[in-house]
VEXZA-667656 format. One record per residue (C-alpha): x, y, z; residue in three letters. Coordinates in Angstrom, 2 decimals. Layout:
<recs>
<rec <X; Y; Z>; "ALA">
...
</recs>
This chain:
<recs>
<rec <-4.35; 29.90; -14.85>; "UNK">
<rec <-2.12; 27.08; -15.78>; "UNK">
<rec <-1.55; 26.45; -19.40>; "UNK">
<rec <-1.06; 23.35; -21.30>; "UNK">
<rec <1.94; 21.37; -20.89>; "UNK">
<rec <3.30; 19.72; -24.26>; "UNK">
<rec <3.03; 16.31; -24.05>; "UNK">
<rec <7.26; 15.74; -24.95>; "UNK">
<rec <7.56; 17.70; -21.70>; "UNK">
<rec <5.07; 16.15; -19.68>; "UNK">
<rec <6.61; 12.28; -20.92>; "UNK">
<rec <9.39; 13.98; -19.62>; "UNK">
<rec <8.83; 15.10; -15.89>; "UNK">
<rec <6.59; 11.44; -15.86>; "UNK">
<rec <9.71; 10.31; -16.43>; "UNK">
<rec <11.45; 12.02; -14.02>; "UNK">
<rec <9.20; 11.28; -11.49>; "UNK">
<rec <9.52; 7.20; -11.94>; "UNK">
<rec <12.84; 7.24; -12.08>; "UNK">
<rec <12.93; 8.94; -8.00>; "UNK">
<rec <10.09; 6.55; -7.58>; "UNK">
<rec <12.85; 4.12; -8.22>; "UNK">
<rec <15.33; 6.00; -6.06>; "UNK">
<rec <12.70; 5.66; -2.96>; "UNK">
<rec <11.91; 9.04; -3.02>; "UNK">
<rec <8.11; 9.12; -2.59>; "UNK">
<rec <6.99; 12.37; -1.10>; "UNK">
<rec <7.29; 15.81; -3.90>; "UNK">
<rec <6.20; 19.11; -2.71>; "UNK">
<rec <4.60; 21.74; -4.55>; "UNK">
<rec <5.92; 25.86; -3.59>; "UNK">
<rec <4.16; 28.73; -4.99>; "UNK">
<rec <6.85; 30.78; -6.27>; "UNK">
<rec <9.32; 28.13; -8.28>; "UNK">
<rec <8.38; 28.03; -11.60>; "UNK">
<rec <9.49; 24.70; -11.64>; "UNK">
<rec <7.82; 22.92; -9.45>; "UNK">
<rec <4.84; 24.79; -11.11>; "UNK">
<rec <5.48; 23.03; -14.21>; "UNK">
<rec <5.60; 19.79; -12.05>; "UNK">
<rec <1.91; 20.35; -10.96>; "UNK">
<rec <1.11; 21.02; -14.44>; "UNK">
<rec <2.53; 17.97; -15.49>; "UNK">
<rec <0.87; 15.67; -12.36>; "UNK">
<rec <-2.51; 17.54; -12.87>; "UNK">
<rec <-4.34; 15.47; -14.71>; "UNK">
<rec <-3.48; 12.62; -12.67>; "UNK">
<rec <-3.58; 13.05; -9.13>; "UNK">
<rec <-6.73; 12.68; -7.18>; "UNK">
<rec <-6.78; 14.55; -3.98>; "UNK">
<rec <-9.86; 15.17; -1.78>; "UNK">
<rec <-10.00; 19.41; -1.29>; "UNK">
<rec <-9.85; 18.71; 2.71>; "UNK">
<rec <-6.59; 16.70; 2.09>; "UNK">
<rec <-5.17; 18.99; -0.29>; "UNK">
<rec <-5.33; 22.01; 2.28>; "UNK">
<rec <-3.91; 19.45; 5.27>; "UNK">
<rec <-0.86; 18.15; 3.50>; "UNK">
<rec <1.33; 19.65; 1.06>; "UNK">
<rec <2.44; 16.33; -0.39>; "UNK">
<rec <1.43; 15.20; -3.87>; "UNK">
<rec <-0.16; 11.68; -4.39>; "UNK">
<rec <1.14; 10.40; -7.74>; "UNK">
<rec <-0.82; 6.90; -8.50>; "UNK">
<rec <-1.36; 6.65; -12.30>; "UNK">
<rec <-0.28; 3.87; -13.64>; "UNK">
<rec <1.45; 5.58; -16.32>; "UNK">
<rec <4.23; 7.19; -14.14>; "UNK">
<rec <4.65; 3.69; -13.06>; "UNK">
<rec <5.48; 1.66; -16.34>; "UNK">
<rec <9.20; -0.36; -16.68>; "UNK">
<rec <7.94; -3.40; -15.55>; "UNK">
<rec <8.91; -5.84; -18.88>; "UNK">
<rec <12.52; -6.24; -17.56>; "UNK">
<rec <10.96; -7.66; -14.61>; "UNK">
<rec <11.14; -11.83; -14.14>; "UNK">
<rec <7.51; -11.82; -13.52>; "UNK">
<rec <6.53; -9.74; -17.24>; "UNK">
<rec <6.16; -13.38; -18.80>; "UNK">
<rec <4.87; -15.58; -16.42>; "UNK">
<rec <1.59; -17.27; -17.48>; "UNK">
<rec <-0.79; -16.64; -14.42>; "UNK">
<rec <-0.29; -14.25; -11.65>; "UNK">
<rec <0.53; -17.29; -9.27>; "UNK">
<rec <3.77; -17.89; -11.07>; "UNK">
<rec <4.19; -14.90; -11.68>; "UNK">
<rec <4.13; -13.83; -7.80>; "UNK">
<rec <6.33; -16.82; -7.07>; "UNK">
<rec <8.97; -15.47; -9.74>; "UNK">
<rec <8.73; -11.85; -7.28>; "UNK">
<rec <9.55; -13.67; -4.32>; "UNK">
<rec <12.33; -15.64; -6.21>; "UNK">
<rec <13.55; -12.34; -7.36>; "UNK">
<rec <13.83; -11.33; -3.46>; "UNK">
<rec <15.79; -14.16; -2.53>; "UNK">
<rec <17.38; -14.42; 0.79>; "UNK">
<rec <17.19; -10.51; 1.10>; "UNK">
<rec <20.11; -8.50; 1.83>; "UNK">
<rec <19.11; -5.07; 0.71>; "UNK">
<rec <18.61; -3.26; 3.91>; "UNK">
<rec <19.97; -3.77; 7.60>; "UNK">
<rec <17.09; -6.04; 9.13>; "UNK">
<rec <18.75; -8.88; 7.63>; "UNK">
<rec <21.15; -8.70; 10.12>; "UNK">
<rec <19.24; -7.58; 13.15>; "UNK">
<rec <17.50; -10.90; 13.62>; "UNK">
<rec <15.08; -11.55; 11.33>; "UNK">
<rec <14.58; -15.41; 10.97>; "UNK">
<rec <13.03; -15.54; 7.55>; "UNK">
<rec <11.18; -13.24; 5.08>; "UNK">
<rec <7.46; -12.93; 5.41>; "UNK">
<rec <6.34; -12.56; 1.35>; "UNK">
<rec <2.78; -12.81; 1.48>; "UNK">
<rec <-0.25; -14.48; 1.48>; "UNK">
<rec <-3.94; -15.60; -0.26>; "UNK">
<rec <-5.84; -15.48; -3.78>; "UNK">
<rec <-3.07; -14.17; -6.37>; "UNK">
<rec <-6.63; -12.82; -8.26>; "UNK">
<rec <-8.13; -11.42; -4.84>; "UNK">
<rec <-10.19; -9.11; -5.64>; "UNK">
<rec <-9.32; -7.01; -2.12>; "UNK">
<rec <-6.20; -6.81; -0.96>; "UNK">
<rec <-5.01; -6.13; 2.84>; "UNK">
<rec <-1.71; -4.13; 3.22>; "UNK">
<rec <-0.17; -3.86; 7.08>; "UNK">
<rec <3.04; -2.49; 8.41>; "UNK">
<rec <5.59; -5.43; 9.14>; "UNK">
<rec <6.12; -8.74; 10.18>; "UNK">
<rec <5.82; -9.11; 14.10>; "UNK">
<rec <7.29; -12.31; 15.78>; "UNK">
<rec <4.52; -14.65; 14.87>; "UNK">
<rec <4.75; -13.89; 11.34>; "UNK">
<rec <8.62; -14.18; 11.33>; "UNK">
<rec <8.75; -17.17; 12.84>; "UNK">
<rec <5.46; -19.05; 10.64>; "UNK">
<rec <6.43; -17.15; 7.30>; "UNK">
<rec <3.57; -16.00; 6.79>; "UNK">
<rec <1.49; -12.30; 7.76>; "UNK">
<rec <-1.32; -11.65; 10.44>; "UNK">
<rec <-0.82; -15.25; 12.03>; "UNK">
<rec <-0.56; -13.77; 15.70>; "UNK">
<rec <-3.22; -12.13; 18.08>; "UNK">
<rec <-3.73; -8.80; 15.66>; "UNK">
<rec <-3.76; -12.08; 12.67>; "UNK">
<rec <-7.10; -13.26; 14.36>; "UNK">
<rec <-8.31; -9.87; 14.99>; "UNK">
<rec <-8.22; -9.65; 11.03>; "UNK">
<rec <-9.40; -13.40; 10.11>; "UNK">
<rec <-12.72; -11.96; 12.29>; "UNK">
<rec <-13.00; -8.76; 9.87>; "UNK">
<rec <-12.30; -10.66; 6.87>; "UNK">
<rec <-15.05; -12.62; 8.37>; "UNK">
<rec <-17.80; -10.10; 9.31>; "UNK">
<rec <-17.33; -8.78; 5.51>; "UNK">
<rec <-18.50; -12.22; 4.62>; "UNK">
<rec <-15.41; -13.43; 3.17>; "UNK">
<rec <-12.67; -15.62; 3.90>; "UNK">
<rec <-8.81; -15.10; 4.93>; "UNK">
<rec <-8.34; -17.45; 1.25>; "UNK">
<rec <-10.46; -14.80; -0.97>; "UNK">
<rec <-8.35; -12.05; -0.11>; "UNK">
<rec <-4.31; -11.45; -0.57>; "UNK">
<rec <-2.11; -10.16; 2.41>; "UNK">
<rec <0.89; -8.71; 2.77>; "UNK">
<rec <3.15; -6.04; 4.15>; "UNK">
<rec <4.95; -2.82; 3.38>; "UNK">
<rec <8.09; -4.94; 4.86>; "UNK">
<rec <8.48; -8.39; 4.38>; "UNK">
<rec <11.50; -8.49; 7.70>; "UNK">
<rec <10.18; -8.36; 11.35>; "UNK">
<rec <12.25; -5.05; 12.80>; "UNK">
<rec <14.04; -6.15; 15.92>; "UNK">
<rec <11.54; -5.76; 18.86>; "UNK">
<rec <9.21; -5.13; 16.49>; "UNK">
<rec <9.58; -0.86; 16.12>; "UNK">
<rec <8.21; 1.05; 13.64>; "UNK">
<rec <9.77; 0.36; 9.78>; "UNK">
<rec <12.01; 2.98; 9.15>; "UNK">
<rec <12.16; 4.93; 5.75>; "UNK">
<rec <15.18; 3.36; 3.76>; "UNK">
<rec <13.78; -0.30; 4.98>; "UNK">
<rec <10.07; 0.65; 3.44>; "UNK">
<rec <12.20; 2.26; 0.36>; "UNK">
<rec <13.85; -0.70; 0.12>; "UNK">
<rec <10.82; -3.47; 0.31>; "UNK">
<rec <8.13; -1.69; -0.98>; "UNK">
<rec <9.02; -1.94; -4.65>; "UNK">
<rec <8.02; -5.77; -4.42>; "UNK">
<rec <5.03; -5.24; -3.09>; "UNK">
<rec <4.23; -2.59; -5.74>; "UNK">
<rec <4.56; -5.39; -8.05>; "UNK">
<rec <3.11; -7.74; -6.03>; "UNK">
<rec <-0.13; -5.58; -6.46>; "UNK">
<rec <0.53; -5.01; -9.76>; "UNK">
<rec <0.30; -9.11; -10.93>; "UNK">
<rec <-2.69; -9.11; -8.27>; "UNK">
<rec <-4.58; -6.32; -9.70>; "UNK">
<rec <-6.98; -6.42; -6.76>; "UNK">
<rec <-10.42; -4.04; -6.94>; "UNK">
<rec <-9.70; -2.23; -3.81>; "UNK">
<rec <-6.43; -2.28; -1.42>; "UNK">
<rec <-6.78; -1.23; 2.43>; "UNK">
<rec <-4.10; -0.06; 4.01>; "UNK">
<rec <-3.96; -0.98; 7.71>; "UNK">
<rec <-2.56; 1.55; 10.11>; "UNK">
<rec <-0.48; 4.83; 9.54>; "UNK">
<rec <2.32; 3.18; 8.16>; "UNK">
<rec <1.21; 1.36; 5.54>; "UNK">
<rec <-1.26; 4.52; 4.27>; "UNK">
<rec <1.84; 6.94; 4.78>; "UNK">
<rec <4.24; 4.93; 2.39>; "UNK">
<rec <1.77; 3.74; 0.08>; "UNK">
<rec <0.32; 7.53; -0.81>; "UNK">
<rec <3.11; 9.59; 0.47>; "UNK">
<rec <1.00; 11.83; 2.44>; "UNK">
<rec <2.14; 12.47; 6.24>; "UNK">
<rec <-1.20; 12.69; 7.72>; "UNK">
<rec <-3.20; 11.63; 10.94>; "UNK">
<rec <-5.24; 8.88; 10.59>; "UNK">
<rec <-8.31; 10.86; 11.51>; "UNK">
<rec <-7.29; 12.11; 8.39>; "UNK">
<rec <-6.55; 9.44; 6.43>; "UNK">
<rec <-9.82; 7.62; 6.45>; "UNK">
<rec <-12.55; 7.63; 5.41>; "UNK">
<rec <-12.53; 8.58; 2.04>; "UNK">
<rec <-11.24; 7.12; -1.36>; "UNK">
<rec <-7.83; 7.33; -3.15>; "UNK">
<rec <-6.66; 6.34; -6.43>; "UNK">
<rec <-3.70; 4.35; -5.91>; "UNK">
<rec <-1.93; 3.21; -9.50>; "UNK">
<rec <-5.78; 3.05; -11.01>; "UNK">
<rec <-7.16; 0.73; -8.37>; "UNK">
<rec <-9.29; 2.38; -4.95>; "UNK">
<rec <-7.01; 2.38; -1.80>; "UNK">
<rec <-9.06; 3.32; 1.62>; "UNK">
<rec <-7.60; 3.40; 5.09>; "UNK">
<rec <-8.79; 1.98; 7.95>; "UNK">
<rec <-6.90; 1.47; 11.72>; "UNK">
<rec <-4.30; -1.56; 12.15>; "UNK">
<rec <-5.85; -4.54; 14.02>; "UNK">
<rec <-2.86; -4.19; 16.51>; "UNK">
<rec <-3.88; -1.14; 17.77>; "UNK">
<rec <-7.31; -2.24; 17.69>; "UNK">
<rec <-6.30; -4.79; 20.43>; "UNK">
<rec <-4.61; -1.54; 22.12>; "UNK">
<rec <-7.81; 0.60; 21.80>; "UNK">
<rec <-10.97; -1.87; 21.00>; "UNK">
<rec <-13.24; 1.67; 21.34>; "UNK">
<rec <-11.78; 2.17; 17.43>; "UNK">
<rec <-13.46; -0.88; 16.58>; "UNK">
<rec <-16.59; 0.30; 15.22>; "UNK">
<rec <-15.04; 2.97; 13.21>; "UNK">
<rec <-12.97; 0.36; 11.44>; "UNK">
<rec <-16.12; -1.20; 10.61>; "UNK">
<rec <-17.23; 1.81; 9.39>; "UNK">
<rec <-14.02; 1.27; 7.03>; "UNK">
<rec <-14.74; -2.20; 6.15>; "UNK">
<rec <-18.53; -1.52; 5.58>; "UNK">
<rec <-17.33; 1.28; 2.41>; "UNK">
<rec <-14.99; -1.41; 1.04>; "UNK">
<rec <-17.86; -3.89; 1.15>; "UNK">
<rec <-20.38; -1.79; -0.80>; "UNK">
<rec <-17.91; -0.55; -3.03>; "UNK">
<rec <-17.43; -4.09; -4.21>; "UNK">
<rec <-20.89; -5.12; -4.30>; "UNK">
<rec <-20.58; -7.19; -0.92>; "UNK">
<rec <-23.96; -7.44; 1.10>; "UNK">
<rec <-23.59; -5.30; 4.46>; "UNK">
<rec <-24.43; -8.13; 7.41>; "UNK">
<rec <-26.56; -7.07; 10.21>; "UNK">
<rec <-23.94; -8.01; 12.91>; "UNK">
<rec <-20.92; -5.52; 13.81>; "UNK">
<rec <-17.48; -7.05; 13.69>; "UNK">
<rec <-16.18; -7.67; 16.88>; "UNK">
</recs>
């Protein structure tokens, strides 16, 4: 049975665990015999929300409260007025972005983000491709269209929703984001979400749903089902690029869409997307 942690200690190993958070390290691991690491669970218990399925499939430990994530005053944005300045003082903050090697493997500019800064669903992908880099702005090529049409068959529009990326540099020959260039980025997205405060957040494709909850997972996985991601719902649903690879996965994405849609109160259309 695991006792009661006092609440010094469990400030404490919150503490702890924002400042890796901070570090990039995502992913914590929970062993049966340390003591320690018992203590950790303790600590994270009354926080993390794990589906039993999930919990027997991966040993990693989602940590989304909002509480482990706090330290945000000293940030530029802290005082802005609406969450439109406040997104533009983010991407000031970024600046002509040096922090990890793509800058100088041929990235033309930095892809930020785009739509309602008080979207109410938000749309999270892997990385910019060569479309995006070139136009500055995400899902503009052939899997960008694929997504306008889903956005669509929800019965919204590409302007009601916000959409960015885990990276905001297109990876030469556009390969998968490796880890220190998604530990790099992904802190300005995390406060990207943060002035958004959007109802619900999909994740599009493994990459994106890997970084975001730390859980190294299929896909098959993955989806379906509900997270709690920093206090707002996070689902998972297949990336519209490799929905142009595979088009069978199409109607399972719409099985995605359609749970995102009735968890916001969004009437379910007749039609399928295509």
């Amino acid at each position: 049975m695991t006792s009661s942690l006092d609440p010094q200690l469990r400030r404490a190993l919150a503490d702890r665990i924002q400042y890796y958070r901070e570090l990039g390290i995502y992913d914590f691991y929970r062993r049966d015999v340390a003591p320690a690491e018992s203590l950790l669970h303790a600590a994270t218990e009354n926080h993390v929300s794990l589906r039993e399925p999930m919990a027997r499939k991966s040993a990693a430990v989602v940590v989304p409260s909002t509480d482990l994530f706090e330290g945000t005053a000293d940030k530029p944005e802290s005082g802005a007025a609406d969450p439109l300045t406040a997104l533009r003082l983010i991407r000031e903050d970024i600046g002509d972005c040096t922090r990890c090697p793509l800058h100088k493997q041929g990235r033309k500019q930095i892809v930020f983000g785009v739509g309602n800064p008080r979207a109410e669903l938000m749309f999270i992908g892997e990385a910019p491709g060569a479309d995006e880099d070139q136009q500055g702005e995400p899902f503009v090529g052939r899997a960008g269209q694929l997504l306008n049409n889903m956005i669509k068959a929800m019965g919204l529009r590409r302007e009601d929703v916000y959409i960015a990326n885990i990276i905001k540099c297109r990876p030469p020959g556009n390969r998968t984001p490796e880890r220190e260039e998604c530990e790099t980025c992904s802190p300005f997205l995390m406060r990207q979400i943060a002035v958004i405060q959007p109802k619900a957040i999909v994740a599009l494709g493994a990459v994106a749903a890997k970084t975001l909850l730390a859980i190294n997972a299929p896909m098959s996985d993955l989806r379906g089902r509900w997270y709690d991601f920093r206090g707002t719902r996070l689902a998972v649903t297949y990336h519209p690029a490799f929905l142009l690879r595979d088009p069978r996965q199409k109607k399972e994405t719409w099985k995605d869409l359609q749970m995102v849609m009735k968890d916001l109160g969004l009437p379910l259309p007749e039609s399928s997307a295509d």
